[in-house]
SERO-4910 file (N, C-alpha, C, O; in steps of 0.05 Angstrom, whole numbers):
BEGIN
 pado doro    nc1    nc2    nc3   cac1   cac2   cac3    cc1    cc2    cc3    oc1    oc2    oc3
  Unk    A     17    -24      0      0      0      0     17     25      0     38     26     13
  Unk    A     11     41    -12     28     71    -18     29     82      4      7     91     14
  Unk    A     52     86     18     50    106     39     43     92     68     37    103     89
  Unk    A     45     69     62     55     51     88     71     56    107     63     62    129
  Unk    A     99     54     98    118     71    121    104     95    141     86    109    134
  Unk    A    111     96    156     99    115    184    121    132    196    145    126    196
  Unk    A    107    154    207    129    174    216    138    165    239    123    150    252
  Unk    A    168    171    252    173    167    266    159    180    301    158    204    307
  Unk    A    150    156    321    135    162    338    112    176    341    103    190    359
  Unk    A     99    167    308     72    175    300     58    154    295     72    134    298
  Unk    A     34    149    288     18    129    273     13    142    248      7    125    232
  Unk    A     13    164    239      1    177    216     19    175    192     42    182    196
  Unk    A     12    166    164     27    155    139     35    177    135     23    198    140
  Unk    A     59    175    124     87    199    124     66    221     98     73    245    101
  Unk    A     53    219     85     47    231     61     15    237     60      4    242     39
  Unk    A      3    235     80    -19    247     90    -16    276     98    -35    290    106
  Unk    A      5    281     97      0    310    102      6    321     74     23    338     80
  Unk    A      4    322     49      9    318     30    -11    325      7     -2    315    -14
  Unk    A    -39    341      3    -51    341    -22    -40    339    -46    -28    358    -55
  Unk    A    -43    317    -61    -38    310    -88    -51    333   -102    -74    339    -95
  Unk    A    -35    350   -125    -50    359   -141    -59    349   -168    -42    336   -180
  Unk    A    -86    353   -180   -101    330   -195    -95    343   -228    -97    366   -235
  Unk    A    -87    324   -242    -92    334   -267   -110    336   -286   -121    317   -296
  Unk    A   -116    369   -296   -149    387   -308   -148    372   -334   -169    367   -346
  Unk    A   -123    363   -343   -139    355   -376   -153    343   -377   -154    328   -357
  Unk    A   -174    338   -396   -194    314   -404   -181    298   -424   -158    303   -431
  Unk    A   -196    277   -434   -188    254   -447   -194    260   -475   -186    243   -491
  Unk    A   -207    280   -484   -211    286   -515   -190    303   -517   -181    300   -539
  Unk    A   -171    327   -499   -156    328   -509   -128    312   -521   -116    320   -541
  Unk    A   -122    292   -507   -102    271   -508   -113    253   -535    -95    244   -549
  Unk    A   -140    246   -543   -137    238   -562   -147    250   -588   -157    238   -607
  Unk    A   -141    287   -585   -147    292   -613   -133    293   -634   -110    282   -635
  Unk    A   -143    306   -655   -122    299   -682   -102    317   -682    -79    314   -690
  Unk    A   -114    343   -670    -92    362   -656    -75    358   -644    -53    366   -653
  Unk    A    -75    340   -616    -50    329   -605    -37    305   -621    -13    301   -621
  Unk    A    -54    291   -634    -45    263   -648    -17    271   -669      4    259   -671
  Unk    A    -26    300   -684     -8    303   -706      7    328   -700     12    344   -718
  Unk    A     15    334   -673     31    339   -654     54    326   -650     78    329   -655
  Unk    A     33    303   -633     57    288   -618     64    274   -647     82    259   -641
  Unk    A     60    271   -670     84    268   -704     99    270   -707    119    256   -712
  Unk    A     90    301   -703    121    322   -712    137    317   -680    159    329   -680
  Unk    A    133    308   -663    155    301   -640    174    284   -648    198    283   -650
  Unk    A    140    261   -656    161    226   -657    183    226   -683    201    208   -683
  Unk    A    182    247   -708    198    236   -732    224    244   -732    238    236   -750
  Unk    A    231    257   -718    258    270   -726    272    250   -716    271    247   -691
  Unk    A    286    235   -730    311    217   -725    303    191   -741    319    173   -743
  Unk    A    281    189   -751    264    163   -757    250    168   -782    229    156   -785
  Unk    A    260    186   -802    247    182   -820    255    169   -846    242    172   -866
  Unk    A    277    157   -843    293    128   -870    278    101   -853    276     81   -867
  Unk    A    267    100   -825    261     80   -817    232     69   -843    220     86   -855
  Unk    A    227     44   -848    211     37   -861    190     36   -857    174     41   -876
  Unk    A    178     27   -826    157     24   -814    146     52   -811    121     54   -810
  Unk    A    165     78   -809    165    102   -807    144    113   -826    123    126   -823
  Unk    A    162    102   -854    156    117   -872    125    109   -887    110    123   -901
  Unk    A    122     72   -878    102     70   -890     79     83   -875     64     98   -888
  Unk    A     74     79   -849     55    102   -837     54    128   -843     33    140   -839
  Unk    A     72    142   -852     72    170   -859     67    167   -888     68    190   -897
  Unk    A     61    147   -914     52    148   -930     26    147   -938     18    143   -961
  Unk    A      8    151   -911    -26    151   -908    -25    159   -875    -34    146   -856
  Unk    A    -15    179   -877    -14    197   -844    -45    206   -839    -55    201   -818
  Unk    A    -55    217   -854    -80    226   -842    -99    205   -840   -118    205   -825
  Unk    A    -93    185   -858   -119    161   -853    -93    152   -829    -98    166   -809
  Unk    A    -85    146   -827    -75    138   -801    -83    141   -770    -88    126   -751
  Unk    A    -83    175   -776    -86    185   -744   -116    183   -740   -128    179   -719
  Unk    A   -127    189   -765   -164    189   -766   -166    164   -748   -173    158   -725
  Unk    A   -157    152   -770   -159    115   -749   -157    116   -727   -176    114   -712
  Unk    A   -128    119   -719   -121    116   -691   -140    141   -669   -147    135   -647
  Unk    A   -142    155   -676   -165    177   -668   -199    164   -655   -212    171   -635
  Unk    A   -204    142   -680   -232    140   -672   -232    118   -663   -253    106   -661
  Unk    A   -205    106   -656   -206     76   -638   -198     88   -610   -198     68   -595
  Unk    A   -192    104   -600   -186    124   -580   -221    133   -575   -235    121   -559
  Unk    A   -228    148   -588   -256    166   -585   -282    144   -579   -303    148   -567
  Unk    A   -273    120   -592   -294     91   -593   -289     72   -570   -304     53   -563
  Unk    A   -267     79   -559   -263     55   -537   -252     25   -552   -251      4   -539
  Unk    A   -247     27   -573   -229      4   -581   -209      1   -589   -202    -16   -605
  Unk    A   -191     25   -573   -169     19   -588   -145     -1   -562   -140      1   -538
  Unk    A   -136    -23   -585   -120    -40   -568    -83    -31   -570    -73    -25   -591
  Unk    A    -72    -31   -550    -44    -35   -567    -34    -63   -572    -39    -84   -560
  Unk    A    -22    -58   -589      0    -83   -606     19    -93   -594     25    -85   -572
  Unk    A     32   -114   -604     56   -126   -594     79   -112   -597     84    -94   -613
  Unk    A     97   -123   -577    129   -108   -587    147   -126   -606    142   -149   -612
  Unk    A    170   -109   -614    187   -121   -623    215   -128   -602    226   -113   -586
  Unk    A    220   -144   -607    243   -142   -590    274   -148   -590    280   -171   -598
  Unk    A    291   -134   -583    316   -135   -593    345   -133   -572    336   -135   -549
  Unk    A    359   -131   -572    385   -120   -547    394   -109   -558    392   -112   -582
  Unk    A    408    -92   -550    429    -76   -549    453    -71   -525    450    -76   -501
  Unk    A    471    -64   -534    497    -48   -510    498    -22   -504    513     -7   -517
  Unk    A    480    -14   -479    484     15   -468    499     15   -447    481     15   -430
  Unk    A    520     16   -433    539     -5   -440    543    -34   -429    566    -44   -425
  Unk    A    516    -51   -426    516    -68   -409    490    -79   -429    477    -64   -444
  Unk    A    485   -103   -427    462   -115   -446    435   -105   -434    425   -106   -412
  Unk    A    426    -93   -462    390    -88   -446    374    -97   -467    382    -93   -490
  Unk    A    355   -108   -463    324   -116   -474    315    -89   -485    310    -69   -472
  Unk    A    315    -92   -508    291    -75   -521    264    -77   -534    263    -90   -554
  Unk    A    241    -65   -525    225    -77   -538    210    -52   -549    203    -32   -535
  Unk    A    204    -55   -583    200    -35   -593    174    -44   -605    170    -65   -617
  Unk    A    149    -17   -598    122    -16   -598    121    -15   -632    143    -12   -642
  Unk    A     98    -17   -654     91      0   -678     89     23   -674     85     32   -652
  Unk    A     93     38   -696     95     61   -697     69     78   -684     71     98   -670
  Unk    A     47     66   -692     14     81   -681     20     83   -652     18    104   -640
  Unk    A     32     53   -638     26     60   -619     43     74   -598     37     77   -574
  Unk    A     67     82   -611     91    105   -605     83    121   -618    104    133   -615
  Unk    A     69    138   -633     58    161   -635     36    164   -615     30    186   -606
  Unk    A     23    140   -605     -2    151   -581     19    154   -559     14    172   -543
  Unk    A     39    141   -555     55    142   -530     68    178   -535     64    191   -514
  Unk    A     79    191   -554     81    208   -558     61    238   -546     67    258   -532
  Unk    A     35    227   -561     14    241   -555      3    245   -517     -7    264   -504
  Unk    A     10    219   -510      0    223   -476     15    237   -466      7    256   -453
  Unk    A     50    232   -470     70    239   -453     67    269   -463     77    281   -444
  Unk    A     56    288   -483     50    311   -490     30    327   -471     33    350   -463
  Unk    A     15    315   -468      0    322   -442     -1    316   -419    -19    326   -405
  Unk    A     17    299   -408     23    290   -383     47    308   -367     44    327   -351
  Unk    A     72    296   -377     98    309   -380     90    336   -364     96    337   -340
  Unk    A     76    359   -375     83    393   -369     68    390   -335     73    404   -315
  Unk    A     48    367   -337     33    372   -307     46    352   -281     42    352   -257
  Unk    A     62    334   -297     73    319   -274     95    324   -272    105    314   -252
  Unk    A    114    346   -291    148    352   -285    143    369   -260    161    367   -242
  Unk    A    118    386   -254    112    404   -232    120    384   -209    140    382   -194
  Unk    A    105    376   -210    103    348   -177    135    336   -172    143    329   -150
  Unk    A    151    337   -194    176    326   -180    196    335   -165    189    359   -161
  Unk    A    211    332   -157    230    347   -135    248    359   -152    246    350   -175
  Unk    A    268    378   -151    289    393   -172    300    374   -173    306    369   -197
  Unk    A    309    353   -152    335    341   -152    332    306   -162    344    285   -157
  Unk    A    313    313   -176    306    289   -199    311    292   -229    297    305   -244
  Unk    A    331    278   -235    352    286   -264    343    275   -291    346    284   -313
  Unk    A    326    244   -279    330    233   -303    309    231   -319    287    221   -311
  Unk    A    314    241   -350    288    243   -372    268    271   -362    244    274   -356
  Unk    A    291    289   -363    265    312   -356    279    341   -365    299    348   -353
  Unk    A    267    358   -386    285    377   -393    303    394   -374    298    397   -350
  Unk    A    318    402   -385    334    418   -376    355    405   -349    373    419   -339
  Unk    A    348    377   -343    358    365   -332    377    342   -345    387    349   -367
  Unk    A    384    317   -335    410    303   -353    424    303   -325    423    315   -303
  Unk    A    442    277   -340    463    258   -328    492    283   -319    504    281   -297
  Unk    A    498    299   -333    516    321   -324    510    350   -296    524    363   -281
  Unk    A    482    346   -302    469    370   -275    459    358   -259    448    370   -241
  Unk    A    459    325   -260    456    310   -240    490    307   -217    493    309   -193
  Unk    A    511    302   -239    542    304   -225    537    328   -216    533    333   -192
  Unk    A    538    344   -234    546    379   -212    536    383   -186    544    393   -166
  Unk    A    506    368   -195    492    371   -160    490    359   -149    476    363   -130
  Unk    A    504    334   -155    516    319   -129    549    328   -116    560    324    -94
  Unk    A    556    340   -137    584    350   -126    584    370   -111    602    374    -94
  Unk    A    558    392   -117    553    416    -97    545    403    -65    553    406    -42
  Unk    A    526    387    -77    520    373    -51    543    368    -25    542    372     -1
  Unk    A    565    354    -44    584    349    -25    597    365    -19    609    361      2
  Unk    A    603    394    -34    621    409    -22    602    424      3    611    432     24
  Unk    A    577    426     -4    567    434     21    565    424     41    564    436     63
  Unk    A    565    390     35    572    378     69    600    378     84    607    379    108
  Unk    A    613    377     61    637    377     71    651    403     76    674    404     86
  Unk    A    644    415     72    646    444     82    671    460     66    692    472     73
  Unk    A    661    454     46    697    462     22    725    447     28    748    455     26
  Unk    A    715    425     35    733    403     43    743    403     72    765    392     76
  Unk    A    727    417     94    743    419    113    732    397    130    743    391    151
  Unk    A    714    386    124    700    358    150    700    338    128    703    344    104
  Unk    A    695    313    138    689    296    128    660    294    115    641    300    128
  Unk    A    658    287     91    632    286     85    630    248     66    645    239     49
  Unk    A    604    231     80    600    211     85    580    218     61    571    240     56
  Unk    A    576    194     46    559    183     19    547    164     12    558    147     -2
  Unk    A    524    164     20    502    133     17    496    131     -8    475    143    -15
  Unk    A    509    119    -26    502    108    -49    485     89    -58    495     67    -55
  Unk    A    462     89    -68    448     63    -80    440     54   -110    446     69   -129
  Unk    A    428     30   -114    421     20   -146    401      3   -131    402    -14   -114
  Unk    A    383     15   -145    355     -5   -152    360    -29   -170    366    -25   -194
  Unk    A    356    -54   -159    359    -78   -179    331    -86   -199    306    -90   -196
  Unk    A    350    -86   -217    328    -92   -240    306    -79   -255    289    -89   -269
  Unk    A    311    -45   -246    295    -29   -242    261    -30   -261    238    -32   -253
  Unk    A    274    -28   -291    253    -22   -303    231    -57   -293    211    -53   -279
  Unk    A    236    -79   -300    228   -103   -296    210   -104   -266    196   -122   -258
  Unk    A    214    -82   -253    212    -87   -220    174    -67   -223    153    -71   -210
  Unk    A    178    -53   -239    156    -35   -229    128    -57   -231    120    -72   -249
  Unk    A    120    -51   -205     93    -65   -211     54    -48   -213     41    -34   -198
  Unk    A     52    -58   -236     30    -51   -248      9    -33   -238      1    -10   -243
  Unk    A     -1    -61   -216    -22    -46   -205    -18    -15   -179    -33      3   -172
  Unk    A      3    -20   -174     21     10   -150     16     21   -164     -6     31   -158
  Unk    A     29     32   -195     36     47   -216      7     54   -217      3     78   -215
  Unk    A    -13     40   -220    -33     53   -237    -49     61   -208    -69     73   -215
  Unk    A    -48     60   -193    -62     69   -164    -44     94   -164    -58    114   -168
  Unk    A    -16     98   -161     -8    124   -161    -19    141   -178    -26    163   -171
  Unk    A    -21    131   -207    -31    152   -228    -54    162   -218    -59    187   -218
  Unk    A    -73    142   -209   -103    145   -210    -98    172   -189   -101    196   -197
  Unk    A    -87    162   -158    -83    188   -144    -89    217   -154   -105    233   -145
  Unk    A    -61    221   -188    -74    242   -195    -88    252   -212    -92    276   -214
  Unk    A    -97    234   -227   -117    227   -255   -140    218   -247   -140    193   -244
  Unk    A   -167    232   -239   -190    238   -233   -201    228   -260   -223    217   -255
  Unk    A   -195    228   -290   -215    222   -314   -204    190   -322   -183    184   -332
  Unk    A   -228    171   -312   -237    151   -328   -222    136   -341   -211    115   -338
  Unk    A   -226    160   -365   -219    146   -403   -188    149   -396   -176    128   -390
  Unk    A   -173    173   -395   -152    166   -387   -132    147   -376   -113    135   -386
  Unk    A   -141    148   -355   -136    117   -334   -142     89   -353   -130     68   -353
  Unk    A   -164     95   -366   -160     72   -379   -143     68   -399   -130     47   -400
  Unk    A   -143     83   -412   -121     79   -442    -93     79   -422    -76     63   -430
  Unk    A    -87     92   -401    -51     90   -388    -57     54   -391    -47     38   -407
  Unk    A    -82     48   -365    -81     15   -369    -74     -5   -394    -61    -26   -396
  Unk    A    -90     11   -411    -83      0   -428    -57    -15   -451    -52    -36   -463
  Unk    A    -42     20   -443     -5     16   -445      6      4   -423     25     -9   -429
  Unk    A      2      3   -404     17     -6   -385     11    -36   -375     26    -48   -359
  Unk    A    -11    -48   -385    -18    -82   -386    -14    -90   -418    -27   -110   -425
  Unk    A     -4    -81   -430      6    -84   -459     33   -103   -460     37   -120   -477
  Unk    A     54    -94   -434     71   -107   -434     66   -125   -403     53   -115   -385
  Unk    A     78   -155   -399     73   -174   -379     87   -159   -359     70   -146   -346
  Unk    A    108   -156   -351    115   -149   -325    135   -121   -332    148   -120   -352
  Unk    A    133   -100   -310    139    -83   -307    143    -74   -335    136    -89   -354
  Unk    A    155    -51   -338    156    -26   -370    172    -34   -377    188    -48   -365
  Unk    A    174    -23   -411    190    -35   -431    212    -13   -425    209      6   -410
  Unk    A    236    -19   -441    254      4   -431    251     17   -467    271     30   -472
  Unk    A    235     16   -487    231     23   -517    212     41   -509    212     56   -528
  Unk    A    193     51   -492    168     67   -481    177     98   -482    198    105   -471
  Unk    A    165    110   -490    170    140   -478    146    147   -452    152    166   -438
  Unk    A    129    137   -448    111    130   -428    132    126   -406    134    139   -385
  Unk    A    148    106   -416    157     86   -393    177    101   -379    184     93   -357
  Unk    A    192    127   -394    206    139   -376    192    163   -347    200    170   -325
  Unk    A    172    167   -363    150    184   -356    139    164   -330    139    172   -306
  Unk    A    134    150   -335    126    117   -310    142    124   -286    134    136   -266
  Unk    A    168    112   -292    176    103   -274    193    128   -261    208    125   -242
  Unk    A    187    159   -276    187    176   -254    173    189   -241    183    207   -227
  Unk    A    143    185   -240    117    181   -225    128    164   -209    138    169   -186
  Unk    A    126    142   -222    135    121   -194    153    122   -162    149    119   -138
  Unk    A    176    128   -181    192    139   -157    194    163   -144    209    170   -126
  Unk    A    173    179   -160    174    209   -142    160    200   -114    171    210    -94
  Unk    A    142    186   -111    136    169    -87    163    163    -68    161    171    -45
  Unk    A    189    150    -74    201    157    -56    222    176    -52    237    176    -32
  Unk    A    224    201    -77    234    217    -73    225    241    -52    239    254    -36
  Unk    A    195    241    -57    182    256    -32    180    243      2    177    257     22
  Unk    A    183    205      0    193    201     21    218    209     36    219    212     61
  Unk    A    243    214     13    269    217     19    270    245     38    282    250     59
  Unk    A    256    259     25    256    294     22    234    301     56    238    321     71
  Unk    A    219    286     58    198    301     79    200    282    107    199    291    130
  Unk    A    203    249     98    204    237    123    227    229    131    230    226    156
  Unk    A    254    221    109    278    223    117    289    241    120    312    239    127
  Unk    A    276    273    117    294    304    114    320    299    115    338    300    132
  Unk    A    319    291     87    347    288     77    351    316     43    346    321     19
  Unk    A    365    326     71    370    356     54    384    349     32    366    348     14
  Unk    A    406    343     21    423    336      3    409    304      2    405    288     21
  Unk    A    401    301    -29    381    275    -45    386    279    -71    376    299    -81
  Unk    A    400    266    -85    390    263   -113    393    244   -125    411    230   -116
  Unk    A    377    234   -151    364    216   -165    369    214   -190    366    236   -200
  Unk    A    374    201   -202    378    197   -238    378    169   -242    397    153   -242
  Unk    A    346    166   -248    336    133   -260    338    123   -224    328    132   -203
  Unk    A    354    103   -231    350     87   -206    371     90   -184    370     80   -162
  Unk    A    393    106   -195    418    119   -176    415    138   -163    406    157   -176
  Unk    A    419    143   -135    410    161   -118    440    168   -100    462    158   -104
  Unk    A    434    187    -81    454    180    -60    453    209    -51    449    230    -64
  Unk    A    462    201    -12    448    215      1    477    229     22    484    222     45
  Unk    A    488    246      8    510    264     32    502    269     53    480    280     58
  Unk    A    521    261     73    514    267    111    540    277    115    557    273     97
  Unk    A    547    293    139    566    287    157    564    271    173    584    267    188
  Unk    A    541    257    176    537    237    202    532    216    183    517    212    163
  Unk    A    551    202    197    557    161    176    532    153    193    512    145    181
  Unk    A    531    155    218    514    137    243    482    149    227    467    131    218
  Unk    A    473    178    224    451    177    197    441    154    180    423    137    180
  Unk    A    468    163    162    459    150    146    449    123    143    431    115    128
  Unk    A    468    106    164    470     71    172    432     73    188    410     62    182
  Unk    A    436     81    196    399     91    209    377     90    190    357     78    194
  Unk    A    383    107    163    358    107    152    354     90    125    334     86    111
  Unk    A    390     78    121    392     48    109    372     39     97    362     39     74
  Unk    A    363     26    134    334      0    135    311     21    124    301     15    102
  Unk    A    303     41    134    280     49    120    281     53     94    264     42     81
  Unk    A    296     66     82    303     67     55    288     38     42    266     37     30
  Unk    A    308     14     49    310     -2     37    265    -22     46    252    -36     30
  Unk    A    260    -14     72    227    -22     78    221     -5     63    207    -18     48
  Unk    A    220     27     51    199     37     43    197     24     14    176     18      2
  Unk    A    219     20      5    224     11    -31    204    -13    -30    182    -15    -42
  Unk    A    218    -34     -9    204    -58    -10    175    -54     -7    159    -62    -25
  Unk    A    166    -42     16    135    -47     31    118    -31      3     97    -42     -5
  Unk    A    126    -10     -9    108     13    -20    105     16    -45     88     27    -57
  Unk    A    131      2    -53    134      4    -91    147    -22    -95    152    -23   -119
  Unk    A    155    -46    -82    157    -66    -88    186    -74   -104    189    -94   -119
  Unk    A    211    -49    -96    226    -49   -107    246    -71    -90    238    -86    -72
  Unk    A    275    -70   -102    297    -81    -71    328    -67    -87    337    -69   -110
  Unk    A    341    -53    -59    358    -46    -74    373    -64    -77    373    -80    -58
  Unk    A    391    -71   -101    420    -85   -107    435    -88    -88    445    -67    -82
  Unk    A    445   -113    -72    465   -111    -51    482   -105    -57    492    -91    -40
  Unk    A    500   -107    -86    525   -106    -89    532    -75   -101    554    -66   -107
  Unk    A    514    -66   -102    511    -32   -111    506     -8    -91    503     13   -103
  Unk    A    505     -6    -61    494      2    -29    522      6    -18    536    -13    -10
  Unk    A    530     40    -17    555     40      1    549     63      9    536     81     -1
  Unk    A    565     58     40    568     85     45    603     93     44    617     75     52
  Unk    A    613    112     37    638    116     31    640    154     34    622    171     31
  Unk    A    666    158     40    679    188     39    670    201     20    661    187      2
  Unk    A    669    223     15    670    236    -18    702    242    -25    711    247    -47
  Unk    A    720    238      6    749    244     -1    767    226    -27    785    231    -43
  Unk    A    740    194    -15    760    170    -21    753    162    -55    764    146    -70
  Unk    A    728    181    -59    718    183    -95    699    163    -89    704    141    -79
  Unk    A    671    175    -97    646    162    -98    639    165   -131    643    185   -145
  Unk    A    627    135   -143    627    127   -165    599    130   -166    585    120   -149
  Unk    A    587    149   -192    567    159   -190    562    171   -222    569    193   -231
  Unk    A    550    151   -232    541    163   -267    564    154   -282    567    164   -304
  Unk    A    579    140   -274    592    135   -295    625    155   -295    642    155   -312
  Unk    A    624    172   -265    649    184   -259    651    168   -236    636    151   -227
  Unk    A    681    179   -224    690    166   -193    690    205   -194    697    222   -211
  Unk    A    675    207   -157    674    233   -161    698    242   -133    699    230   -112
  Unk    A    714    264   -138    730    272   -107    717    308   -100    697    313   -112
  Unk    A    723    319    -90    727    338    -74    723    364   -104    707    378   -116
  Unk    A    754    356   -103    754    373   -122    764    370   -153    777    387   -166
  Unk    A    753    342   -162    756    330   -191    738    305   -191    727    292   -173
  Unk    A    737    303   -215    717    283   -225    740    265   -254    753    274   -272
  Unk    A    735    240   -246    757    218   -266    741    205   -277    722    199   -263
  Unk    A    739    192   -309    724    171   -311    728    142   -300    749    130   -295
  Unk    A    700    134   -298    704     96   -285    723     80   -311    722     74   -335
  Unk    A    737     78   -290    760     49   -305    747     32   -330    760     27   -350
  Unk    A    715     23   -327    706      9   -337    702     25   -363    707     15   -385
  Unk    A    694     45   -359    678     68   -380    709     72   -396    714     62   -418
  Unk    A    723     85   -385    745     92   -398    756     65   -423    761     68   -447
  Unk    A    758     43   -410    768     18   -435    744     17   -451    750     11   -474
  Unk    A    717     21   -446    690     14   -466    699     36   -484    701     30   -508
  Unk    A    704     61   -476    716     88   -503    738     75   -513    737     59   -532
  Unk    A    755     80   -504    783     73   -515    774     43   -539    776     45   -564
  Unk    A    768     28   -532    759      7   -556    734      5   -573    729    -13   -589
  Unk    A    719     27   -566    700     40   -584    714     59   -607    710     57   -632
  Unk    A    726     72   -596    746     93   -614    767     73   -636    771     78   -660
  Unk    A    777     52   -620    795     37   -645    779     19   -661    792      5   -675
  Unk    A    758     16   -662    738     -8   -669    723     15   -687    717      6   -709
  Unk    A    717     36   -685    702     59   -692    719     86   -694    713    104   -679
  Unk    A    742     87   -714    751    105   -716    739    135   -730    751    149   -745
  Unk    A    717    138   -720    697    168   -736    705    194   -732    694    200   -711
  Unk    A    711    203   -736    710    242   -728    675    247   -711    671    266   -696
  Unk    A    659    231   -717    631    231   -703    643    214   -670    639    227   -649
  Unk    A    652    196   -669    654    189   -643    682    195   -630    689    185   -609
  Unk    A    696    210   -644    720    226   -632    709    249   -621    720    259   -601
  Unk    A    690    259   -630    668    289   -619    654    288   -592    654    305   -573
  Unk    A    640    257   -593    623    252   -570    627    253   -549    616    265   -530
  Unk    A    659    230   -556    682    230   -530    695    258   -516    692    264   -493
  Unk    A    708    271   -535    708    298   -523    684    314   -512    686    329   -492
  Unk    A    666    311   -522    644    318   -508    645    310   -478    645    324   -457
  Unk    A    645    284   -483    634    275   -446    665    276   -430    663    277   -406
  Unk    A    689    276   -439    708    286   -430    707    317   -422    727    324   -409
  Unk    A    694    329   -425    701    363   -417    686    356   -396    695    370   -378
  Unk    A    669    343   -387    657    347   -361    668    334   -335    656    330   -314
  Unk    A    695    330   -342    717    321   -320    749    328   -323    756    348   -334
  Unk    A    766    313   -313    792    314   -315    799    290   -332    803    267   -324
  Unk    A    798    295   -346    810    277   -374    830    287   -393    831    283   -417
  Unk    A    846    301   -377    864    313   -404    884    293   -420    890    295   -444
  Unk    A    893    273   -402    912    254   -414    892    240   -442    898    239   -466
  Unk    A    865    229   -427    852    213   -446    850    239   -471    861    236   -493
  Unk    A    838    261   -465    838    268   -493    854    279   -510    851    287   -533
  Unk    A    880    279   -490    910    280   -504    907    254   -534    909    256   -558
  Unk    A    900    230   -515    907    196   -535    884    202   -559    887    194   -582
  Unk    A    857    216   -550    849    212   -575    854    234   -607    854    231   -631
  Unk    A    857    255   -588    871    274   -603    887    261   -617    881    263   -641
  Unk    A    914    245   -612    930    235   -624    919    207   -646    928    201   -668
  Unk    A    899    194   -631    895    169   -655    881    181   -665    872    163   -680
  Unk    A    867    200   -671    855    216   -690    869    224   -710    859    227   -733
  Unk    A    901    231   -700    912    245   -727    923    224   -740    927    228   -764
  Unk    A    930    203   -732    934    180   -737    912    166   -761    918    150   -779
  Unk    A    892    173   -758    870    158   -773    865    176   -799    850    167   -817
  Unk    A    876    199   -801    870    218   -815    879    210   -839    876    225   -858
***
């Protein structure tokens, strides 16, 4: 049940003090032809040599008509996925919807998105404009310089990973949270509809599904924030982590952390991913090891470039790399690629 956990030397559910605010759209706007050939011009840019792409956009308006009056009629079903893997940099399941029904996923997250980015906490990074994996580092690095007081105290770092994340979310929570703030019906039903489309927890191919599963966990981001008052919190996907000066804190709110995941959203964090560590001694976080006052890439990350770059000698992925290199101390690495670059020339 949502909101199980209890305040400390209270009976009263941590999030009862709490009015949800409800979202005003109705359900004809989400499925008009207005938003339908909207959310279009969202979904094509990057996808239009795709085939499946192009044959739907070769009878676009009988298309959306269609898809329009199976929306407006109550019959519209979604389809199967496709499914595939890939290396981001670790093997993931992909499972990719038809095009209709990633343009309706398009069209919801168009009207959802502007009323639920309100409800989240700032210090929630991932899949949300103006946010990203880099202003997630910076503000965990401010974080620490504030605990640690410009390096003059020790500052302690509860690190976690949700195991299995996307696979974990369960259904019926998810759609009880939505309902919380989705008062219309038809709505709720068509989310059901995407979201019992796939057997267990969200696809990671969804644009819904990023939208999901940060609904989902704003649930325990607002636990983190009001019943752990845990000033310094932040979040990106399923990586979090919580600066203290007090280790004996943090080891304290561990177990609740880890009962609220379990009891309320049905999550468990990863044992082998849960530390608490210095920020002196470099806390590993996105894909940097982070210190005080520098940020290095992970060992691991660093050989996946370096043999991407010789396997893929491009001036396109010599760019990228420099790219995600300026957002640390990497001068040696982009000394080496600078150099096998001129090399390849």
């Amino acid at each position: 049940m949502i909101g199980s956990v209890r305040l400390r030397g209270g009976g009263i559910p941590w999030n009862s003090f709490f009015m949800k605010s409800q979202f005003a759209g109705n359900f004809e706007s989400v499925a008009s032809v207005e938003n339908l050939l909207g959310a279009w011009q969202e979904f094509l840019p990057g996808k239009r040599k795709k085939v499946d792409v192009q044959e739907f956009q070769l009878h676009l308006m009988d298309n959306i008509l269609a898809l329009h009056a199976d929306l407006v009629n109550g019959t519209y079903r979604h389809g199967s996925y496709q499914h595939f893997k890939i290396s981001d940099p670790k093997p993931r399941d992909i499972h990719k919807a038809s095009v209709r029904d990633r343009l309706l996923h398009h069209a919801i997250y168009r009207q959802l998105y502007p009323f639920f980015d309100k409800t989240f906490i700032a210090d929630s990074f991932s899949c949300r404009l103006g946010k990203g994996t880099h202003a997630a580092m910076d503000r965990f690095c401010r974080f620490g310089y504030q605990v640690g007081k410009n390096n003059t105290r020790t500052c302690w770092i509860l690190k976690c990973d949700i195991r299995k994340f996307f696979a974990s979310i369960d259904h019926q929570i998810l759609l009880g949270i939505l309902r919380s703030y989705i008062p219309n019906v038809k709505i709720m039903r068509l989310l059901r509809e995407i979201i019992e489309s796939f057997p267990v927890g969200l696809p990671l191919g969804n644009l819904t599904s990023q939208l999901f599963v940060n609904i989902y966990m704003n649930e325990f981001d607002q636990f983190a924030k009001h019943q752990l008052k845990a000033k310094q919190y932040v979040r990106y996907a399923d990586d979090f982590a919580i600066p203290s000066s007090n280790r004996q804190w943090l080891e304290i709110i561990l177990p609740e952390i880890d009962a609220f995941l379990r009891n309320s959203l049905k999550l468990h964090l990863h044992p082998d991913k849960v530390s608490i560590k210095t920020f002196a001694s470099g806390e590993d976080f996105l894909g940097w090891v982070h210190f005080p006052d520098h940020r290095v890439l992970r060992t691991k990350t660093k050989r996946r470039m370096m043999k991407r770059i010789m396997t893929n000698p491009k001036e396109g992925t010599f760019q990228s790399y420099r790219g995600l290199l300026s957002h640390g101390s990497a001068k040696k690495l982009g000394a080496w690629i600078s150099a096998f670059a001129g090399m390849t020339e």
